[in-house]
C-alpha positions in Angstrom: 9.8 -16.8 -10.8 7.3 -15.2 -8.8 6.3 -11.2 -9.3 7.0 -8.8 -6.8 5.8 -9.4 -3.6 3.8 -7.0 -2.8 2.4 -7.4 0.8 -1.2 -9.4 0.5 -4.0 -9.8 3.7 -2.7 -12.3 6.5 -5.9 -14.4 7.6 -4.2 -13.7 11.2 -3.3 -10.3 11.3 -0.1 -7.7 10.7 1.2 -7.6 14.2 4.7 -9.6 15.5 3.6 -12.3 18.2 5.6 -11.2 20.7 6.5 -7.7 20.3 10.5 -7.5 21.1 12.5 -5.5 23.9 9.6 -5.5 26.1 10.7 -4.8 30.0 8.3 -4.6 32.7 4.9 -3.8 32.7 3.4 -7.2 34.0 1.0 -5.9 36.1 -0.4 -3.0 33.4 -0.2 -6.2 30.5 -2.5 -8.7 33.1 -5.2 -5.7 33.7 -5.2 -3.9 29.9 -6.4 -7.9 28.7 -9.2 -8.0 31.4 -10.2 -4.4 30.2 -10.0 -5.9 26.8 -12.6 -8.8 27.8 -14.9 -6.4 28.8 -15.4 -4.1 26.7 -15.2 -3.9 22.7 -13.6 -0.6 22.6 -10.4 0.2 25.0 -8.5 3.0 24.3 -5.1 3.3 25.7 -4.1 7.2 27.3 -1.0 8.5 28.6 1.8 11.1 27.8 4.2 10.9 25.1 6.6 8.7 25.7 5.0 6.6 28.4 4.8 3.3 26.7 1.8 2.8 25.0 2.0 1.9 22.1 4.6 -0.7 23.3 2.3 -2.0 25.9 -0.7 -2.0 23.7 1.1 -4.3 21.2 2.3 -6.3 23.6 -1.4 -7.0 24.5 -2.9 -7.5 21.4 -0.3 -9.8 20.1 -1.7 -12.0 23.5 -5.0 -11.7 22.6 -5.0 -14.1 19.9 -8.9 -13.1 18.5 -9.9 -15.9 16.1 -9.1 -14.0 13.1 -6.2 -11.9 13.6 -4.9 -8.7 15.1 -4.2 -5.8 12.7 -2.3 -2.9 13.5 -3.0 0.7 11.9 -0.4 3.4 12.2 -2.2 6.8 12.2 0.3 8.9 12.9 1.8 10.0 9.4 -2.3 10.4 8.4 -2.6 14.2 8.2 -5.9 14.4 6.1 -8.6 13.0 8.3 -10.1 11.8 5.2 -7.6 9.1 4.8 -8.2 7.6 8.4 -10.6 4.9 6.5 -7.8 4.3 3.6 -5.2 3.6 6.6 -7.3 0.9 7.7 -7.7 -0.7 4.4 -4.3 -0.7 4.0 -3.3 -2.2 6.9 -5.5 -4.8 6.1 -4.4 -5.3 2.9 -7.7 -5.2 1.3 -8.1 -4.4 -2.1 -10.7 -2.6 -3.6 -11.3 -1.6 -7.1 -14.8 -0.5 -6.4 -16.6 2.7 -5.7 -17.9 1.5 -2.6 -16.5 4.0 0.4 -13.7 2.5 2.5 -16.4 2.1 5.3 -18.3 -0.1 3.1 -15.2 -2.5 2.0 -14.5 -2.9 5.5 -17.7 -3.8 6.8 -18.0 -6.3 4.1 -14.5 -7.4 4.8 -14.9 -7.8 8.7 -18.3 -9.1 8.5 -18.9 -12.1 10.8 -14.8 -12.4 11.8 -13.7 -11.6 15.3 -11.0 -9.3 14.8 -9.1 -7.0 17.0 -8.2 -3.4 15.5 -5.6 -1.3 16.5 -5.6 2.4 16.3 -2.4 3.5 17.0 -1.6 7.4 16.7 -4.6 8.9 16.5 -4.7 11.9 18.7 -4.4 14.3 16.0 -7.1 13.0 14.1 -9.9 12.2 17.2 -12.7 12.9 15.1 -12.6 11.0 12.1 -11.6 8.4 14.0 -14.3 8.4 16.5 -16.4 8.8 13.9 -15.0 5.3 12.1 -14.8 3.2 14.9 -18.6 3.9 16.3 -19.7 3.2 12.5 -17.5 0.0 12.9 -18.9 -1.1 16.6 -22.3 -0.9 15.3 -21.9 -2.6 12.1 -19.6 -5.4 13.2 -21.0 -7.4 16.4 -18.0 -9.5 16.6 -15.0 -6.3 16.1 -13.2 -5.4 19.1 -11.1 -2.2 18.9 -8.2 -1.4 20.9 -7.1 2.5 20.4 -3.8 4.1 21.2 -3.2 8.1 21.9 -3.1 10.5 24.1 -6.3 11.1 25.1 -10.1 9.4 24.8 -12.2 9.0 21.7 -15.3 9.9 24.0 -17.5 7.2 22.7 -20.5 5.8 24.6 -19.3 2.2 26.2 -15.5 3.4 25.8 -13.0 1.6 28.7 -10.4 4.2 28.8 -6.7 2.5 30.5 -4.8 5.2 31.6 -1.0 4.3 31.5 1.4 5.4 34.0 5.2 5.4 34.0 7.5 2.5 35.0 8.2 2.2 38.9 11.3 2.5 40.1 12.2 -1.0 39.9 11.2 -1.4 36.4 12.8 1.8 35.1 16.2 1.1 36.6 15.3 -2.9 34.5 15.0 -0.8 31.5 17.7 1.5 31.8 20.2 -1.3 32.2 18.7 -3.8 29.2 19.3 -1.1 26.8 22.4 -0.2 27.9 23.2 -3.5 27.5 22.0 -3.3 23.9 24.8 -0.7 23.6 27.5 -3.0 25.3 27.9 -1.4 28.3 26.9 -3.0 32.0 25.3 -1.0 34.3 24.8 -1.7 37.6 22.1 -0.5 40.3 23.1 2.6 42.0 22.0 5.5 43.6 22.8 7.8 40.6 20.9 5.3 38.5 18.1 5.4 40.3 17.9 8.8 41.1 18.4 9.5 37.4 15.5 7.3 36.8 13.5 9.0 39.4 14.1 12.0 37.7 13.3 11.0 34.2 9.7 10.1 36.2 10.2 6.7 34.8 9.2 7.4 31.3 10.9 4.9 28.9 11.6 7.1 26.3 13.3 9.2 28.6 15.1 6.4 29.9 15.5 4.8 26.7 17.3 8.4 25.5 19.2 8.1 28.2 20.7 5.1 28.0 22.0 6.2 24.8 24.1 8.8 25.9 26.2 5.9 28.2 28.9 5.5 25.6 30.3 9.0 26.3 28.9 9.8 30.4 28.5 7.7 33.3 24.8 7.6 34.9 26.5 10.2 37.7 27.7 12.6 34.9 24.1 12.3 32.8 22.3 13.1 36.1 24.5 16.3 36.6 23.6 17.3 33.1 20.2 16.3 33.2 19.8 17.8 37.1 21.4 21.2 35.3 18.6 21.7 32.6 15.5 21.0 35.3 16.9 23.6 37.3 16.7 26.2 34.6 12.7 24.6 34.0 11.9 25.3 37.5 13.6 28.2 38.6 16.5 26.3 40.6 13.8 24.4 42.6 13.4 20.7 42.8 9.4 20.5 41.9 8.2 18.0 39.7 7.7 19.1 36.0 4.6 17.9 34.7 5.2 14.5 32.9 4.9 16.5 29.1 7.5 18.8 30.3 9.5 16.1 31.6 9.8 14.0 28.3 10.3 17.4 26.5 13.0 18.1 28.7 14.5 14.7 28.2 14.1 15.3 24.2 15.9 18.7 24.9 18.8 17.2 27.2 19.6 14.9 25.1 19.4 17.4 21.8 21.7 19.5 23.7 24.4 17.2 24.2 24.5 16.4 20.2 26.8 17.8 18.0 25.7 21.1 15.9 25.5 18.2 12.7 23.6 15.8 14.5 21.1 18.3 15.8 21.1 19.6 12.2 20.5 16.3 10.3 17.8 15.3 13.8 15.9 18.7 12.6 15.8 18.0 8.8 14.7 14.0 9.6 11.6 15.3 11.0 10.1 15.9 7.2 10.3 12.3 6.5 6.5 10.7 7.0 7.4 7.4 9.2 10.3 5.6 8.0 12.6 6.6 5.3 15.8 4.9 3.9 19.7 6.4 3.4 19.7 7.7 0.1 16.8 9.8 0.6 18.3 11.4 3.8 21.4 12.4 1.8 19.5 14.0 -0.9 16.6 15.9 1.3 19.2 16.6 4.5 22.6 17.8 3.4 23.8 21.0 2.2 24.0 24.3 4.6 26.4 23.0 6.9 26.2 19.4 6.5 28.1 17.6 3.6 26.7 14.5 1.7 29.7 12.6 2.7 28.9 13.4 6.1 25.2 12.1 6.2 25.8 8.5 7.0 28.1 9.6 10.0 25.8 11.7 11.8 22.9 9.5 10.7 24.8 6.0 12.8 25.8 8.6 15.8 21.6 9.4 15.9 20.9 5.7 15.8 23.7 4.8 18.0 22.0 7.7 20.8 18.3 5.9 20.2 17.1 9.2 18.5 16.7 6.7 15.1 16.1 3.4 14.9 16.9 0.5 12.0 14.4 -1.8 10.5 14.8 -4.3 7.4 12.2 -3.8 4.5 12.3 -5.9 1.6 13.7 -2.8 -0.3 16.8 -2.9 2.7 17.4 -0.7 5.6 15.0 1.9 6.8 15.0 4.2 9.5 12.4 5.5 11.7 12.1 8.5 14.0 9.5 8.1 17.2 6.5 10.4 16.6 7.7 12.3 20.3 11.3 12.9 18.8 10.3 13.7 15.5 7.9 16.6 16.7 10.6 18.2 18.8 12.9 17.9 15.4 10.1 19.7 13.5 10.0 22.7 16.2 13.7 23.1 16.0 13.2 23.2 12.1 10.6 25.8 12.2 12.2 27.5 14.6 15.5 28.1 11.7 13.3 29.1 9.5 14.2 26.5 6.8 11.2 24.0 7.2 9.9 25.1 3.9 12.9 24.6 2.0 13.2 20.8 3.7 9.7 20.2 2.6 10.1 21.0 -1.2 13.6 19.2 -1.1 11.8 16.4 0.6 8.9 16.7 -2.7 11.5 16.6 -5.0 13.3 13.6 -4.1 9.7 11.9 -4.0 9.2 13.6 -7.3 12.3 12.4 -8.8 11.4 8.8 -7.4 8.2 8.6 -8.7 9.6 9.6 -12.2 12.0 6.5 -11.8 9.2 3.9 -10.4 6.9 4.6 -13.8 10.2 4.3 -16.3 11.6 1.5 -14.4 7.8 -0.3 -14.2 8.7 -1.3 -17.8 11.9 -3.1 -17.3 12.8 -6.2 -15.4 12.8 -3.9 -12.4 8.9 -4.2 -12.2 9.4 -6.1 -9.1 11.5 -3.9 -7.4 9.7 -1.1 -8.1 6.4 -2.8 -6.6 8.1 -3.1 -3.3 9.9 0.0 -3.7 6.5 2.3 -3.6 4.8 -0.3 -1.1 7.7 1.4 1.3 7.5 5.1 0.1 3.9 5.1 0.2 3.8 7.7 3.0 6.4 10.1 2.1 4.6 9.8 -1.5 1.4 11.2 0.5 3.2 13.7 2.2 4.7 14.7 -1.1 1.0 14.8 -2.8 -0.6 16.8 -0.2 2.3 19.7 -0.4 1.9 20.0 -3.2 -1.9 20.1 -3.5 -2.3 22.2 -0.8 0.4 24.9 -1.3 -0.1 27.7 -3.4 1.6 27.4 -7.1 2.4 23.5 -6.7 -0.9 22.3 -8.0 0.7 21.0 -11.6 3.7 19.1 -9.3 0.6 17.5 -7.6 -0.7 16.7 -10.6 1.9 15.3 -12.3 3.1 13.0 -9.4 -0.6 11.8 -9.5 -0.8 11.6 -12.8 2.8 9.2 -12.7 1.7 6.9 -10.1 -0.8 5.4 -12.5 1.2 2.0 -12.0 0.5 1.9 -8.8 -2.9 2.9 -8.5 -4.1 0.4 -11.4 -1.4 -2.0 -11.2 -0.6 -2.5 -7.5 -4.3 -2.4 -6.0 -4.9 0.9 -5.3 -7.6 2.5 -7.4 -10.0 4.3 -4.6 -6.8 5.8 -3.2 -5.3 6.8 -6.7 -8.6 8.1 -7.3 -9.1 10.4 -4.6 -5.8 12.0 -4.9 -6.3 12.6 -8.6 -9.6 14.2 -8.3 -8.1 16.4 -5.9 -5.2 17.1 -8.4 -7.3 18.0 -11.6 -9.9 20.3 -9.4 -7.1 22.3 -9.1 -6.4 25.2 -12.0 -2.4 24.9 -13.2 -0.1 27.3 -15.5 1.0 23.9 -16.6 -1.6 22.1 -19.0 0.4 18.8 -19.9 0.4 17.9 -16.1 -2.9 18.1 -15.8 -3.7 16.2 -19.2 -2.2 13.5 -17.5 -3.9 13.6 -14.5 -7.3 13.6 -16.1 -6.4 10.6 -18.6 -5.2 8.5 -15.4 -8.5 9.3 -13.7 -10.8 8.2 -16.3 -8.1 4.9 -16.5 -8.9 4.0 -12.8 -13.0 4.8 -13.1 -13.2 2.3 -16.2 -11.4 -0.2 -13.4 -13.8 0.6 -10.7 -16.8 0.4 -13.6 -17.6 4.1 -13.2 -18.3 4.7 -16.6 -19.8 7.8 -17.0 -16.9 9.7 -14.4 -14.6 8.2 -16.7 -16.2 9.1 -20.2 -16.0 12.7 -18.4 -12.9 13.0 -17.9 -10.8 11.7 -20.9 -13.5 13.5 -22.9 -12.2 16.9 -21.3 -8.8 15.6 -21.5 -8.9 14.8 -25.4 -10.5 18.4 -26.4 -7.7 19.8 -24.5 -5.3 17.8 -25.7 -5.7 18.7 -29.0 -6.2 22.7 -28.4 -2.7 22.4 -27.0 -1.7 20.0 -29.4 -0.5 17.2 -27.0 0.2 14.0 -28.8 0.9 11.6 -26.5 -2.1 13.1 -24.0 -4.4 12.5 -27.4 -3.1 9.0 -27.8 -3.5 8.1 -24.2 -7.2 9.5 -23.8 -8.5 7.7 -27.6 -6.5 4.7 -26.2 -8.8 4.8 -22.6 -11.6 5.3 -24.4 -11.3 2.1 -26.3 -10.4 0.2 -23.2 -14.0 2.1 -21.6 -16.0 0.8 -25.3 -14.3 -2.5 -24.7 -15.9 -3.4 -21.4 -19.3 -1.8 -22.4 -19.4 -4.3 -25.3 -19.1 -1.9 -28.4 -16.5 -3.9 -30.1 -16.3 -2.2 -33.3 -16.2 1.4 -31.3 -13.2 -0.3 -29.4 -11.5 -1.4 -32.4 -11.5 1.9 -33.9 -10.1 3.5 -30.8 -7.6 1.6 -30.0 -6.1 1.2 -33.4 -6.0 4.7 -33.9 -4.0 5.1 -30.2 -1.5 2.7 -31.1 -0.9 4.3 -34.5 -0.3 7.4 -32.6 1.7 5.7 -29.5 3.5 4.5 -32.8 4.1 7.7 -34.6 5.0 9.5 -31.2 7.5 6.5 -30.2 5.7 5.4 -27.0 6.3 1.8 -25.6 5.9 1.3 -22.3 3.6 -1.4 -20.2 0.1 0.8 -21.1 1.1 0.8 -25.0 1.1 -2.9 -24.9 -2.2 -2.7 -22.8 -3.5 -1.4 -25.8 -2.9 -4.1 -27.9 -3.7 -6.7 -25.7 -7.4 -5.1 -25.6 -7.4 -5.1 -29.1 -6.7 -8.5 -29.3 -9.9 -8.8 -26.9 -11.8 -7.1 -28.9 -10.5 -8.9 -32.2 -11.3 -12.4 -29.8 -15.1 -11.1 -29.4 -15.4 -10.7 -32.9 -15.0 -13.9 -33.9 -10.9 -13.4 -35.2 -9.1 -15.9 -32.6 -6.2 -16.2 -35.0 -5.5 -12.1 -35.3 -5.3 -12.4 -31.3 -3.2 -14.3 -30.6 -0.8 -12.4 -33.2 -1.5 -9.7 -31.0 -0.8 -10.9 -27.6 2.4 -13.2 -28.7 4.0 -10.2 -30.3 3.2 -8.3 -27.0 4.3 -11.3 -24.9 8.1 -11.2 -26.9 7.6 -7.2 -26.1 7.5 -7.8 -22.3 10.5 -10.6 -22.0 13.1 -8.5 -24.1 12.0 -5.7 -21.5 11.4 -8.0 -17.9 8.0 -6.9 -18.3 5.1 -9.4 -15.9 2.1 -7.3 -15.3 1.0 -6.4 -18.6 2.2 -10.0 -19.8 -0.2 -11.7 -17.3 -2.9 -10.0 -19.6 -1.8 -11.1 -22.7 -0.8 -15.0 -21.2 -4.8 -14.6 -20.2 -6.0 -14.2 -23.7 -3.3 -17.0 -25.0 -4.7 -18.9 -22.4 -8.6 -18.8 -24.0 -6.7 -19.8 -27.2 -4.8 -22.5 -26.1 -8.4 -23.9 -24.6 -10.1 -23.1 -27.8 -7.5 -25.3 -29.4 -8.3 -28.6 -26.9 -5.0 -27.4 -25.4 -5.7 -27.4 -21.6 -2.7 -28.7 -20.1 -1.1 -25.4 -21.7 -3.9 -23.2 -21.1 -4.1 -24.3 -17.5 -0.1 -23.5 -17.4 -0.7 -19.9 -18.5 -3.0 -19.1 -16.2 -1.6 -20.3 -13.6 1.5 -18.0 -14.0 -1.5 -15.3 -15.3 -2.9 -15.7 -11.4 0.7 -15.8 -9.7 1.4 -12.1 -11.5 -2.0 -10.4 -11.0 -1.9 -12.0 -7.2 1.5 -10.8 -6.5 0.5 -7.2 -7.7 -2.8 -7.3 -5.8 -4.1 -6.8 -9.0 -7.4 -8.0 -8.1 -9.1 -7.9 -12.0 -6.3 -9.8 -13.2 -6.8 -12.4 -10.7 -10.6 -12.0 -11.0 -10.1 -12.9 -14.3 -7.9 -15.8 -14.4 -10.1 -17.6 -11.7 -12.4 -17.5 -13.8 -10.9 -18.5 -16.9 -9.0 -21.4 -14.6 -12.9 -22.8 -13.8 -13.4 -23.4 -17.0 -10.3 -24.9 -17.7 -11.0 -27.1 -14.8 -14.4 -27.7 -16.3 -13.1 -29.1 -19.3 -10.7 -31.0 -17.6 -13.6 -33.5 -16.1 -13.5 -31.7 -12.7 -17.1 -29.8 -12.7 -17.4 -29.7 -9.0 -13.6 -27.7 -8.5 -14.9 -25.5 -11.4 -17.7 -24.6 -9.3 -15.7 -24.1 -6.5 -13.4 -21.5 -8.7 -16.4 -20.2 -9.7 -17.8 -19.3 -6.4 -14.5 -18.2 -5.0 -14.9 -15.8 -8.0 -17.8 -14.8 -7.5 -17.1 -13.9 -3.6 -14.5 -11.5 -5.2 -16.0 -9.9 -7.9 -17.6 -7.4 -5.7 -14.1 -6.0 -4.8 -13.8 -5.0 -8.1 -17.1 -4.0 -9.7 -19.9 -5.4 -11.7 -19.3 -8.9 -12.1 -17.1 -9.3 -15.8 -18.0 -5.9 -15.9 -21.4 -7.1 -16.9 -20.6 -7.9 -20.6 -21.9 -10.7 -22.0 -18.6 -10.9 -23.8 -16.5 -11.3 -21.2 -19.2 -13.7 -19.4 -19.8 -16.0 -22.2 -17.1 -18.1 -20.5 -18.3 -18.3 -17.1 -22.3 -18.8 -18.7 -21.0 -21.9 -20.3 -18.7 -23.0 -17.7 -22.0 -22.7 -15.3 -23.6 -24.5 -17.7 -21.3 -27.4 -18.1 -20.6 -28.2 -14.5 -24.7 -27.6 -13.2 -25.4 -30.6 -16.6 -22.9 -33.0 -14.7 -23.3 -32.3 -11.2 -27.0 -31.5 -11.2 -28.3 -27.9 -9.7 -28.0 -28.9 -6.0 -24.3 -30.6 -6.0 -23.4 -27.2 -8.0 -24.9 -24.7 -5.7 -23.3 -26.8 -3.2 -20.0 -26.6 -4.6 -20.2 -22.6 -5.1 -20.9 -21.9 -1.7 -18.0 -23.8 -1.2 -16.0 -21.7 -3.2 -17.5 -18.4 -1.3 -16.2 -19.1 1.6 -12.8 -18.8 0.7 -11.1 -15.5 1.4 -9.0 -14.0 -1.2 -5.6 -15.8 -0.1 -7.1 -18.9 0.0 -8.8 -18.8 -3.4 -6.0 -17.9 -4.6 -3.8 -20.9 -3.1 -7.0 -23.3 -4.2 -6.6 -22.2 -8.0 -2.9 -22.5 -8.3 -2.9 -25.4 -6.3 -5.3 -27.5 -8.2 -3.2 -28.9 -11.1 -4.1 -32.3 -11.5 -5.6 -33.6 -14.9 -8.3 -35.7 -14.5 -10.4 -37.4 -17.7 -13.0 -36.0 -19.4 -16.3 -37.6 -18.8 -18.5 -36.7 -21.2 -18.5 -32.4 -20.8 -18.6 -30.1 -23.5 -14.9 -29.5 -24.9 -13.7 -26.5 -26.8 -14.6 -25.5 -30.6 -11.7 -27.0 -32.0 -8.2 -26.1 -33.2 -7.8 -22.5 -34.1 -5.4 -21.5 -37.4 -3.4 -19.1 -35.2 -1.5 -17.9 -39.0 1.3 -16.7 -37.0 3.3 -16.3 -40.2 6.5 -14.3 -39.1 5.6 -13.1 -35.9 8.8 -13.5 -34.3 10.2 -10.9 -36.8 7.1 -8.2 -36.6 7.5 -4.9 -34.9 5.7 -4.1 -31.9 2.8 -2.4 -32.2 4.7 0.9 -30.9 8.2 1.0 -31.4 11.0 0.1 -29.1 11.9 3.7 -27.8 14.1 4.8 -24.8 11.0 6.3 -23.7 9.1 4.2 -21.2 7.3 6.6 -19.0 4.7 8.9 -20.7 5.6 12.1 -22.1 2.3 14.1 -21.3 4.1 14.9 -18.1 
């Protein structure tokens, strides 16, 4: 069985080929693509509502550059400091380095024609101008086509400045999507001249439409005629195209019921899509029931205020940035926005608390795909409570529990960031920050930041212990192991992490970073010279992880098995485990993990009598080292492997064929390397290489009766929170 699917980089981009419900526009779509040949940088203007974004999809998804389209949504980005994070992210890049996000991207993008979409950005014009000139200068061959309501203002800019639909085209609209709602419309004058009056802006008409079920096009332009006349003093003047979709907005607020203009309000705290249960928790109460959230929630979506997409998590729904504004107004205008938002933090709270139990428990996958979907509301949750007053140890514990998924789902310079914020803070509420500070120096020993991360679970341990918190003690001796470990002080690392998992023992803590412990014991125990003592280690922590559906922290200790089953002349079997090693760490966009099994498969290939694949591996590795740090963290423990696979293929192919072979390998992007190493199964004979030391005494004894290293508790989150 594969491990959860978290969403990796597309060699061709994130966007739909043909974007759907498209009407119109044929004239706009034929000129925005010879703008788009012209210039590197278009950016796409017009009011609210008009159709941009729509149109602008609709484009790039024609444009077919040779190495994809990608799509950034910038609209739930409120910090313009996480405008370059977006983009990663919509990438899919993964970066455990220091490097800025400007840096990953102009290594990423370098030499590939790519088109980038900026989508949203009006709110943060700035930063963003500021990214895409940096970009444009960098990257000859990017093209950039932006989205929002007004310019960037960059030299060689090609601004396309959208105007509604024509007559024609709006009455085309009007009637497809009240076909999508069953009903047939036909042209007539009221439909026409309700068109005209909706200036021909598709969200208008789109809005509209929805209403269809309970007026006839007459009977919505009386209503509709009713409220302009109170906007422009009875006249019949045209309100300015802003006023006119706001008017829309309003017309059709007004003809909801006092619950669906309630539960519309209360949506608008959601941070772009957002799925049932979590409306019923944050939205009901004060006038509107539990029971009655699904109700009002399919009358919204029935009236095109919501709309339904499929996640791999199940339904979501989304509110339109336009609509969503006017429900934050109406919010702030009953004076109950700053309850919504602190309900809205403590469902996200609550979830997060359930994602870091449920990561040690077959769930794992689920819970990977579950906070791939809630990432935004998660930020929106993180910055309330970082940025208002008294919430600071929320913020840090809700950093502090998304450990999982900044070191075990790819996103360590984000995780970073928002836990340096979180511990600069001061907090009432010492055990939250504890934990924030022991998850920070966690993710710099990732990113090889050593001395940040000596810093912080240096602070973290003295405080732990002046306010006697066990499990923050245990967790901060146990990261300082794992920091000795990849500095190549073996015996330091020893002593640490023994001690932890005596605590972690004594305390009753199992969870996935527990077994962690032990499997970098076992490393450490392998470097010394005792094979047989890990693999005790890393079987008992194997049995650990299938009574509990545990994969990620498995893949680590399959990775060590593996070395032993290639010490022991096994390859067939070492081959095997990495193979489902590199499946787990890929799925997670754990990029270490899959650094590491590369190149552990290279020399499994080596020994297997196929030198020039192994050097193939090993340049595919070496292309993605840099996304994680310094290359096997520059320990000559952990590159003893790769020196002698180096070694073994350069003696049969010669240096030439070899360097040939690597650059080979460096070429491959990270989805292909990946495919390449689990596709490359065959055995072939050996033919003459070096082959491993010999059989190792493993002296399992009565393994499969030992006690974990930690015992089995119900406690699988950590308690320093």
């Amino acid at each position: 069985m594969r491990g959860p699917q978290c969403p990796g980089p597309s060699t061709r981009g994130n966007l739909p080929l043909e974007p759907t419900t498209f009407v119109g526009r044929s004239a706009e779509l034929a000129e925005l693509a010879r703008a788009m040949e012209a210039a590197r940088l278009v950016t796409v203007t017009g009011a609210g509502g008009v159709g941009k974004s729509r149109l602008a999809a609709r484009a790039a998804a024609r444009s077919a550059p040779r190495d994809g389209v990608w799509q950034v949504e910038l609209s739930p980005v409120r910090d313009p400091q996480f405008v370059q994070y977006a983009v990663v992210e919509a990438l899919g890049l993964t970066d455990h380095t220091t490097r800025t996000p400007v840096q990953t991207l102009v290594a990423h993008l370098a030499a590939r024609r790519v088109l980038l979409v900026l989508d949203g950005f009006e709110h943060l014009v700035e930063a963003c101008a500021e990214l895409v000139a940096e970009l444009l200068r960098r990257l000859p061959e990017l093209r950039v086509l932006a989205v929002g309501r007004r310019p960037l203002g960059l030299a060689g800019e090609r601004l396309f400045p959208l105007a509604p639909l024509g007559e024609d085209e709006a009455v085309e609209l009007f009637a497809d999507r009240a076909g999508q709602h069953g009903l047939r419309v036909d042209d007539c004058p009221a439909v026409r001249e309700l068109c005209g009056r909706l200036e021909g802006l598709p969200l208008a008409v789109e809005l509209a439409a929805g209403r269809l079920r309970a007026l006839s096009p007459a009977q919505l332009l009386q209503r509709l005629d009713d409220r302009f006349r109170l906007l422009t003093g009875g006249g019949r003047d045209a309100l300015p195209r802003h006023q006119t979709l706001r008017t829309a907005i309003g017309w059709s607020h007004e003809l909801c019921t006092p619950a669906e203009r309630l539960l519309w309000a209360r949506l608008s705290v959601f941070a772009q899509t957002f799925d049932l249960e979590a409306a019923e928790y944050v939205c009901s109460g004060d006038g509107l029931p539990t029971e009655d959230v699904l109700d009002v929630l399919a009358e919204l979506l029935a009236q095109s205020v919501l709309t339904r997409e499929e996640s791999p998590t199940g339904p979501r729904y989304r509110m339109l940035d336009t609509v969503r504004a006017y429900g934050a107004d109406w919010l702030g205008a009953t004076g109950d926005a700053a309850r919504l938002r602190r309900r809205h933090r403590d469902w996200y709270l609550g979830l997060a608390t359930w994602c870091e139990l449920e990561w040690f428990s077959p769930r794992q996958r689920e819970v990977a795909a579950r906070v791939e979907a809630e990432l935004p509301n998660l930020r929106a949750a993180l910055e309330f409570c970082l940025s208002e007053p008294d919430e600071a140890h929320l913020g840090q514990y809700l950093a502090g529990s998304l450990w999982f998924c900044w070191a075990g789902c790819g996103r360590l310079s984000e995780g970073r960031r928002w836990l340096e914020r979180s511990v600069e803070l001061d907090s009432e509420y010492e055990r939250s920050r504890l934990k924030a500070l022991w998850v920070l120096g966690y993710v710099a020993i990732l990113q090889g930041d050593a001395v940040p991360a000596l810093a912080a679970l240096r602070e973290c341990r003295e405080q732990a212990e002046r306010v006697a918190d066990e499990a923050a003690v245990a967790y901060a001796e146990h990261r300082a192991g794992c920091l000795a470990l990849v500095t190549d002080d073996m015996a330091r690392a020893e002593t640490l992490l023994r001690s932890a998992l005596d605590r972690y023992q004594e305390i009753g803590e199992l969870n996935s970073n527990v077994l962690m412990g032990q499997v970098e014991l076992a490393m450490a125990r392998a470097f010394q010279g005792d094979l047989p003592e890990a693999v005790r280690l890393c079987e008992d922590v194997r049995r650990v992880c299938e009574d509990h559906g545990e994969r990620w922290a498995r893949s680590y200790a399959q990775y060590v098995l593996a070395y032993a089953a290639w010490r022991d002349g096994d390859t067939a079997g070492a081959r095997k485990l990495l193979e489902d090693c590199l499946d787990t760490a890929h799925a997670f966009h754990d990029l270490l993990g899959s650094v590491l099994s590369i190149e552990l498969l290279a020399l499994v290939t080596a020994s297997q009598g196929d030198p020039e694949e192994a050097a193939v591996l090993q340049g595919a590795a070496g292309r993605l080292w840099p996304l994680v740090g310094l290359p096997l963290f520059g320990s000559a423990y952990f590159n003893a492997p790769h020196e002698l696979c180096e070694a073994t293929a350069r003696q049969a192919l010669g240096d030439g064929r070899y360097e040939e072979c690597v650059r080979e390998g460096a070429r491959l992007a990270r989805e292909a390397a990946v495919t390449r190493a689990l596709g490359h199964g065959g055995v072939r004979p050996l033919r003459g290489l070096p082959a491993p030391r010999g059989p190792v005494s493993h002296a399992r004894g009565e393994a499969g009766k030992r006690e974990p290293a930690a015992s089995p508790t119900r406690k699988g989150g950590e308690t320093a929170g």
